[in-house]
C-alpha positions as CSV (number, residue, x, y, z in Angstrom):
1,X,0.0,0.0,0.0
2,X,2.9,2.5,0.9
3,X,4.7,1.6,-2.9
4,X,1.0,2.5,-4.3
5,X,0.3,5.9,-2.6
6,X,3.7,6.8,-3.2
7,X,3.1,6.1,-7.2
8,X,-0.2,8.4,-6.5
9,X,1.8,11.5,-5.1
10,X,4.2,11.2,-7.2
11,X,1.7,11.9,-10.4
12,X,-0.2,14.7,-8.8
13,X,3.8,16.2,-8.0
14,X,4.6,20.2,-9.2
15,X,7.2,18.8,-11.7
16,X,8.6,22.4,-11.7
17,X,9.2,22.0,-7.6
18,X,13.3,20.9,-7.7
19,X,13.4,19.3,-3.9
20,X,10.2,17.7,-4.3
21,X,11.4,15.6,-7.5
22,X,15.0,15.3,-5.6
23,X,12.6,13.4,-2.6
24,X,10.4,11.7,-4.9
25,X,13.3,10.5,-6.4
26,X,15.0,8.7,-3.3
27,X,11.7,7.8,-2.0
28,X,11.5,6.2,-5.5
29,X,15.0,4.1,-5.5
30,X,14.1,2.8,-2.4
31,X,10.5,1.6,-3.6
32,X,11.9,0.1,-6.7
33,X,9.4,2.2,-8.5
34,X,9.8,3.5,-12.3
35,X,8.0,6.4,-13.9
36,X,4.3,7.1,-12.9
37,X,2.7,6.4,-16.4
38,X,4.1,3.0,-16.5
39,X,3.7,2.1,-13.0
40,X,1.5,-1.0,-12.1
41,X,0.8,-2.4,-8.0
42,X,-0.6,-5.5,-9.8
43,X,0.9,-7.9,-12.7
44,X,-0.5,-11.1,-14.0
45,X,1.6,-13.2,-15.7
46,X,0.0,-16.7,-18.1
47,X,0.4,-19.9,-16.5
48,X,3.5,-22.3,-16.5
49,X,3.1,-24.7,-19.2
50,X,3.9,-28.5,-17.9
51,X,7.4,-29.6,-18.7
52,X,6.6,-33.0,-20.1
53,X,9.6,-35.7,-20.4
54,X,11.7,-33.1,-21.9
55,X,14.9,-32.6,-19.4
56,X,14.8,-29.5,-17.3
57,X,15.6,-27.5,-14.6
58,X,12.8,-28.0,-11.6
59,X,11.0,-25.0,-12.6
60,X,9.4,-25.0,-16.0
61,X,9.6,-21.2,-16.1
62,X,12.0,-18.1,-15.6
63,X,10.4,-14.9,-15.6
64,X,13.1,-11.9,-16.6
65,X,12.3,-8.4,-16.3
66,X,12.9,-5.2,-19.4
67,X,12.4,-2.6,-17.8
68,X,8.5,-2.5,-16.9
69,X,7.4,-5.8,-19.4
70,X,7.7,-8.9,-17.6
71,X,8.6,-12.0,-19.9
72,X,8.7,-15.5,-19.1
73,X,11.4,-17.6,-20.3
74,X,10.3,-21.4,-21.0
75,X,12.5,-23.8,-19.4
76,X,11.6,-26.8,-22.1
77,X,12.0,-26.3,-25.6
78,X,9.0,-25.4,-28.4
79,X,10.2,-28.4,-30.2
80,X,12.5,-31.1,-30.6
81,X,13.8,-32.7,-33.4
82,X,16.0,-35.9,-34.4
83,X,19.4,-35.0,-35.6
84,X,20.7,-38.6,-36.0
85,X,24.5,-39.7,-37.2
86,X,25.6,-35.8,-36.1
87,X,29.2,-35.4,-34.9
88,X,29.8,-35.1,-31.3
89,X,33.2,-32.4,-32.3
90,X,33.5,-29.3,-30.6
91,X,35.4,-27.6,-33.5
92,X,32.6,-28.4,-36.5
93,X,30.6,-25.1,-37.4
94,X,27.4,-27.2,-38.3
95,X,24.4,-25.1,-37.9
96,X,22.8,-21.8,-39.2
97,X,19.4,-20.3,-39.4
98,X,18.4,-18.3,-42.6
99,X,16.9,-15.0,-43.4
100,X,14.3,-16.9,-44.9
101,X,13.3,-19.1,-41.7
102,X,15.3,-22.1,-43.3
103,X,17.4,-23.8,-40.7
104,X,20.3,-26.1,-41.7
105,X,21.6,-28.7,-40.3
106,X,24.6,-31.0,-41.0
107,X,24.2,-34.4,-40.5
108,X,27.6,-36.3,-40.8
109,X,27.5,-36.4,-44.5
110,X,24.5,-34.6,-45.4
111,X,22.8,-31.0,-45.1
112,X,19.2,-31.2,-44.1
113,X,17.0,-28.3,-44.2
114,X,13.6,-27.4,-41.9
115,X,11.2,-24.9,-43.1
116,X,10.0,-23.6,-39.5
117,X,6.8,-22.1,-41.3
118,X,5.6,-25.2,-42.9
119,X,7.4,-27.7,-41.4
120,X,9.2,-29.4,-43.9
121,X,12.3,-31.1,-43.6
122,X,14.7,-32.2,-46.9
123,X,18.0,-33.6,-47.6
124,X,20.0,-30.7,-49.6
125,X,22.9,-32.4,-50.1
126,X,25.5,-35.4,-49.6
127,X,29.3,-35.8,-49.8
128,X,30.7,-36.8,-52.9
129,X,33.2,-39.1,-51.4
130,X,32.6,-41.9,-48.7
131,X,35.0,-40.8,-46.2
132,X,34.4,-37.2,-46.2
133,X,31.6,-35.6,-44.3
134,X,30.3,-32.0,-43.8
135,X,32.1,-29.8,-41.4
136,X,30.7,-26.3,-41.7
137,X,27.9,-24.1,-42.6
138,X,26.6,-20.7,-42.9
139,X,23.8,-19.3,-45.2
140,X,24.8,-16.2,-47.4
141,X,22.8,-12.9,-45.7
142,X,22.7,-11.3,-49.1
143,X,21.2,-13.6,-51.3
144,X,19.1,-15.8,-48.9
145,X,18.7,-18.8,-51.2
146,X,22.4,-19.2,-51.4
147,X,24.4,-21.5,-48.5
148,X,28.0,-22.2,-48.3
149,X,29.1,-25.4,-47.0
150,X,32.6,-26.6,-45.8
151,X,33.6,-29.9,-46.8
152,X,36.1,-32.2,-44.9
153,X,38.1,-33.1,-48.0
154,X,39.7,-29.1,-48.0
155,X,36.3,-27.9,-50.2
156,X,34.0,-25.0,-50.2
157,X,30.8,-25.3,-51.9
158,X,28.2,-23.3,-52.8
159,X,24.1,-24.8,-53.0
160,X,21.1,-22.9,-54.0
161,X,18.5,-24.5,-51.9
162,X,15.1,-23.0,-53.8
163,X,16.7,-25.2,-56.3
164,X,18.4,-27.8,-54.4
165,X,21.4,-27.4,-57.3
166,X,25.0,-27.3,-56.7
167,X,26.3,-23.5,-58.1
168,X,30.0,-24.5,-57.8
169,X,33.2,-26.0,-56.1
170,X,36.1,-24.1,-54.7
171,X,38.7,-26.2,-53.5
172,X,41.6,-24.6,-51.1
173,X,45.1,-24.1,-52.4
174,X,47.2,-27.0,-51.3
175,X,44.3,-29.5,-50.4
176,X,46.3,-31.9,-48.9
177,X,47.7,-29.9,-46.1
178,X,44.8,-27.8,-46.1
179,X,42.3,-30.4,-44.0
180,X,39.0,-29.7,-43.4
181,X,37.1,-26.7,-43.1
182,X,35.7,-25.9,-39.6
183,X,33.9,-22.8,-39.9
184,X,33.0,-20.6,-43.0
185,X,31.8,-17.2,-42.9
186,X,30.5,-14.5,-45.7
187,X,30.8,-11.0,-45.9
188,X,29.0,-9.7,-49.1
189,X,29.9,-12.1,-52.0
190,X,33.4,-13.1,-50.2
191,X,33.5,-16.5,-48.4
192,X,36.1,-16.6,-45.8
193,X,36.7,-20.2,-45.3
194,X,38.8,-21.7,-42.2
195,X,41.2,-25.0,-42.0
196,X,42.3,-27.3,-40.2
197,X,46.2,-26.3,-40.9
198,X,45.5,-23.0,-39.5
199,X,44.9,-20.8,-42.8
200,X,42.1,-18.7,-43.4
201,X,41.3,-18.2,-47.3
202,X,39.1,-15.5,-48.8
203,X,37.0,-16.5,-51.6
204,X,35.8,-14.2,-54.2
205,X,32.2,-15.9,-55.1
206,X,31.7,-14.1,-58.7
207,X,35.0,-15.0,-60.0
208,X,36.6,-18.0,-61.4
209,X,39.9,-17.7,-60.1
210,X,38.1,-17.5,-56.6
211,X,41.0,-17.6,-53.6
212,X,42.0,-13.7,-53.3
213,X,43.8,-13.6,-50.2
214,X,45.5,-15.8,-47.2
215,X,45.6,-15.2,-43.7
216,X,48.4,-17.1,-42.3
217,X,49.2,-16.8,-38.4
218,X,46.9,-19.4,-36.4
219,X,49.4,-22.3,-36.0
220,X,46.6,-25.1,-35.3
221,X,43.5,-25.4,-36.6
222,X,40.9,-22.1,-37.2
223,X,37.5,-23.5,-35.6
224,X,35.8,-19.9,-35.4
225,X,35.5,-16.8,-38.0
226,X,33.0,-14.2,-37.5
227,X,32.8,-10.5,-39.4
228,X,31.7,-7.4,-37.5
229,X,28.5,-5.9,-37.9
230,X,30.2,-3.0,-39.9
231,X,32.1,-5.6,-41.9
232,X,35.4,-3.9,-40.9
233,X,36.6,-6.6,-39.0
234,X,36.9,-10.3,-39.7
235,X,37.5,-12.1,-36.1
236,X,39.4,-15.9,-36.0
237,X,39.8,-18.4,-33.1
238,X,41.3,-21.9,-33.3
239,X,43.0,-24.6,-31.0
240,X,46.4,-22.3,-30.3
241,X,44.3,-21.0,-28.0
242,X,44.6,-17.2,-29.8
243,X,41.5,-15.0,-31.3
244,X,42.6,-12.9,-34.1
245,X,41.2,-9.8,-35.4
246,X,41.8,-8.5,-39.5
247,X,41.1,-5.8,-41.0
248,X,39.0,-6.2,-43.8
249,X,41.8,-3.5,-46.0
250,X,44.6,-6.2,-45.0
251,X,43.6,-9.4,-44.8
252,X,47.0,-10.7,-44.8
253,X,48.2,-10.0,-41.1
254,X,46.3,-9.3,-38.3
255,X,45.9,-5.9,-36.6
256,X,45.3,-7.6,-32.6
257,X,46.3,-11.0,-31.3
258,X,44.2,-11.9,-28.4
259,X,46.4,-14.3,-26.3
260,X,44.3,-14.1,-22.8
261,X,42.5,-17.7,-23.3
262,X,43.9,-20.7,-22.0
263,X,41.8,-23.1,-24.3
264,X,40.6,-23.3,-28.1
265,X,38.6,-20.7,-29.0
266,X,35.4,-21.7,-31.2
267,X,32.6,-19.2,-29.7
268,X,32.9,-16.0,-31.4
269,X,30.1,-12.8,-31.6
270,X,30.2,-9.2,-31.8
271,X,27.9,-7.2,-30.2
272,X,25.0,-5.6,-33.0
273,X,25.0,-2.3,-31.6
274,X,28.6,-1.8,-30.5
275,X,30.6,-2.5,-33.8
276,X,33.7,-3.1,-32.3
277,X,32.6,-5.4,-29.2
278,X,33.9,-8.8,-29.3
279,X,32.5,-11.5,-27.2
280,X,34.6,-14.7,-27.6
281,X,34.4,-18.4,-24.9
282,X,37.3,-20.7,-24.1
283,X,37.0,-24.1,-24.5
284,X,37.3,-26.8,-21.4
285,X,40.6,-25.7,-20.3
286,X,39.3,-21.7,-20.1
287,X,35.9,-21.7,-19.6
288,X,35.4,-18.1,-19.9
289,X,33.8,-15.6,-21.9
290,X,35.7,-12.3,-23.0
291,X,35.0,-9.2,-24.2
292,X,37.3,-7.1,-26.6
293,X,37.7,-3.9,-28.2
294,X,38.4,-4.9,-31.4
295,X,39.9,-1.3,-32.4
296,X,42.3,-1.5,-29.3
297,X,42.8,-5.3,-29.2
298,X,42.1,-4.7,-24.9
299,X,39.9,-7.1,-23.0
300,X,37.6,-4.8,-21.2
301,X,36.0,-8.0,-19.1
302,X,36.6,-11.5,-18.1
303,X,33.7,-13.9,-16.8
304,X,34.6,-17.7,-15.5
305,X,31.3,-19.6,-17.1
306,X,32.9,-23.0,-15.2
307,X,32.2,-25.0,-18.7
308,X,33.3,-25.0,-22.2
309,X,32.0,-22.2,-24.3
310,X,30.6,-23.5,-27.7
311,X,28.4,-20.6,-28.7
312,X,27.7,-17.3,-28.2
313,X,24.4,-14.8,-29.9
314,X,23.5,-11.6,-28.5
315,X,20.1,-10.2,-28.4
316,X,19.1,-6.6,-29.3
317,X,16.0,-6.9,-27.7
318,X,16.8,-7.1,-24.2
319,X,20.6,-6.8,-24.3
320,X,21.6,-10.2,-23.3
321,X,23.8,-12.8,-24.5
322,X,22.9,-16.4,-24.9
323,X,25.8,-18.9,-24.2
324,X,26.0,-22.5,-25.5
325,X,28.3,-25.0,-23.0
326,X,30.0,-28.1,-23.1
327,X,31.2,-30.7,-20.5
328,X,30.2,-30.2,-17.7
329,X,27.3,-28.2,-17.9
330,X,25.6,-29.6,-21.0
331,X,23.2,-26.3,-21.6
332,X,22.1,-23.0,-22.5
333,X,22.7,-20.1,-20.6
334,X,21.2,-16.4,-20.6
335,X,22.7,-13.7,-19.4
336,X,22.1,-10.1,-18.7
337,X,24.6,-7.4,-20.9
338,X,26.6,-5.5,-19.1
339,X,26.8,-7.1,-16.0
340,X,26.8,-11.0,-17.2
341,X,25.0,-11.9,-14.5
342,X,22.8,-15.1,-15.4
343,X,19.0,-14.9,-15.6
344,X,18.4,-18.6,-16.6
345,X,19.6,-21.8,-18.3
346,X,17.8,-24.2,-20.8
347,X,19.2,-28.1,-20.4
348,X,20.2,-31.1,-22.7
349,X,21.3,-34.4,-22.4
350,X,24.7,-34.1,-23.8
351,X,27.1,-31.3,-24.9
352,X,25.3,-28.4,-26.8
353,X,27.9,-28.3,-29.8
354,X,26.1,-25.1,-32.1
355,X,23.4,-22.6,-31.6
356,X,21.7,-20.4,-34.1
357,X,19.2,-17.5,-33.7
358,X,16.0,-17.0,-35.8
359,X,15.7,-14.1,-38.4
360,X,13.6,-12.0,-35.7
361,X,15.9,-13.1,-32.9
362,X,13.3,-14.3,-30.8
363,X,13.7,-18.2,-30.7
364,X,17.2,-19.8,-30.9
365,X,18.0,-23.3,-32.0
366,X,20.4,-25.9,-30.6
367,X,22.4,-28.8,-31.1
368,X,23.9,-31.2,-28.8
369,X,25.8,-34.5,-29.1
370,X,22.5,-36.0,-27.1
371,X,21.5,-35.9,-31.3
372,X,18.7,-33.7,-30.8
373,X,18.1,-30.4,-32.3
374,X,16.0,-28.3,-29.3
375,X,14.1,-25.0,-30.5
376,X,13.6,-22.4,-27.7
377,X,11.3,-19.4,-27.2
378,X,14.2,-17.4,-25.4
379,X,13.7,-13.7,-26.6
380,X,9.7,-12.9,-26.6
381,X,8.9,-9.9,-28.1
382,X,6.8,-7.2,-26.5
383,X,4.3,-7.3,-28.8
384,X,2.6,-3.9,-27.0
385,X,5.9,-2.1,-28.0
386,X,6.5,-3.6,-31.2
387,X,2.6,-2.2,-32.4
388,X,4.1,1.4,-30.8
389,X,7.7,0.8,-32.9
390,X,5.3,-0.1,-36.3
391,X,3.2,3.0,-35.5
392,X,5.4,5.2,-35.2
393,X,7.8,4.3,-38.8
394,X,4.2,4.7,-40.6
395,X,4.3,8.6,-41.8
396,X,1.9,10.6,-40.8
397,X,-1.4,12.0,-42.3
398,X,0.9,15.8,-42.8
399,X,3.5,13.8,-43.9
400,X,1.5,11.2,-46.7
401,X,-0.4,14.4,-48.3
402,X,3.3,15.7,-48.9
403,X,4.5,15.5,-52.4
């Protein structure tokens, strides 16, 4: 009753009165109250939804608070699906979701696609050769249709999947001591394509002659690439333990070596509204996640996640980051941005190897070596503030009769 009459006075308050909005103010702070429009003494929140078999924590809900819109986190996944023969590696890059709602996933030696719309599920593609399998993915942003796909025989190909066609082959320079290819990554119609000898290779997509620059430092093999939001930046990981970050003007050396990890570093993100924030998790041996200023090359924070890192996505939304782990902790975790301090975490049965966020960043998909793909409702949307956000981009009446 005293946090409700205090919201009262504090609406019928002379604004113009400077030591009464000082008071109000502290008296505020101490009430955990927020502006008087938006204040509420009562919330109801939907009811918990029952868990089911799936394997979870003991409550089947989180609720997480932005700023006055409560949201509640599901603690069991929308849906699950079969992801039989997948690899149980830490290094493989195996899983992306497309602009189009298409999510890929690679199955030992095939690419298999789910349309989340309609639900349907088909085979892409297989390996050409028996003993080589599929060790990376990643759709192209530009042109939606098109995926690249890293092959363990030292290849990069390119698949139109409205077609379900190959569009072409690139194999590395020096296949033999190239290896595989753990991670790809596009930036426009370049692929940058990593290896397991600890190369990076930039592929020009439009031209025959495709290879048009080498990035030689890593000394083991390059399980994680990742270009900044403003494309200026093209950051590296791999099993020396080192995170590399390139400038997109010399792709040749790089401008920072980041030498802080103790462990192979697969889990790279930057941060969508800070250009040059670089998030990046240690493996087993590390088990931390680290920020970076990628102009600077310093490390502006250091937090011990007590289990291998395998994935990192950042959500606009609410500014939090969502963290994939290995051994020991076999799940998903969700933190709050700046403070990482942890809100909640979604559970599997093995160790999540890859997750992948949804084109409107409100559901993110993961795999595990459990062989289970697991689709969670993580990031709701405030639907009353997205109506408000679509409002206010339509022009007004003044401004439609303008000509």
């Amino acid at each position: 009753m005293c946090r409700a009459r205090h919201v009262i006075r504090k609406c019928n308050e002379d604004p113009s009165n400077e030591e009464a909005v000082d008071y109000q103010q502290a008296v505020a702070d101490s009430l955990n109250t927020n502006d008087c429009p938006g204040s509420r003494i009562l919330r109801y929140n939907a009811a918990v939804r029952d868990s089911g078999n799936v394997h979870c924590t003991t409550n089947s809900s989180v609720s997480a608070v932005k700023g006055l819109y409560r949201r509640t986190i599901p603690q069991m996944p929308e849906k699950v699906l079969d992801a039989p023969d997948i690899i149980d590696d830490f290094y493989l890059n195996i899983l992306d979701w497309s602009m189009d709602n298409i999510l890929a996933v690679a199955l030992n030696q095939e690419v298999y696609l789910w349309n989340s719309s309609s639900g349907d599920i088909t085979c892409l593609m297989s390996c050409g050769f028996d003993d080589e399998y599929v060790s990376s993915l990643e759709w192209s942003p530009d042109s939606h249709n098109i995926i690249a796909i890293g092959l363990s025989a030292g290849r990069v190909q390119l698949w139109d999947a409205s077609s379900q066609s190959l569009v072409r082959t690139m194999r590395l320079g020096g296949v033999s001591s190239a290896g595989r290819v753990p991670a790809v990554t596009w930036r426009e119609y370049l692929v940058s394509s990593a290896s397991k000898s600890g190369h990076i290779r930039h592929h020009d997509t439009r031209v025959a002659h495709h290879e048009v620059g080498v990035g030689d430092f890593h000394t083991q093999e390059v399980c994680g690439l990742s270009w900044s939001p403003d494309k200026r930046f093209l950051a590296s990981g791999a099993n020396d333990n080192f995170v590399c970050i390139w400038p997109f003007n010399d792709i040749s050396k790089p401008e920072h070596v980041l030498r802080d990890h103790q462990a192979a570093v697969k889990a790279l993100s930057w941060c969508p509204w800070k250009p040059n924030l670089l998030c990046t998790g240690g493996g087993t041996s590390d088990h931390t996640l680290r920020f970076w200023n990628a102009t600077t090359g310093a490390c502006v924070k250091s937090v011990d996640v007590v289990a291998q890192v395998s994935g990192i996505i950042w959500n606009t939304e609410y500014r939090e980051i969502l963290t994939s782990h290995g051994d020991p902790l076999k799940q998903l975790a969700i933190w709050k941005y700046p403070e990482i301090t942890k809100i909640t975490h979604l559970e599997h049965q093995g160790r999540v190897l890859c997750i992948a966020s949804s084109p409107n960043e409100e559901m993110v998909v993961s795999c595990a070596s459990d062989e289970t793909l697991r689709i969670w409702h993580c990031f709701q949307v405030d639907q009353n503030k997205k109506r408000i956000h679509e409002k206010s981009q339509r022009p007004s009446v003044y401004a439609r009769g303008i000509r």
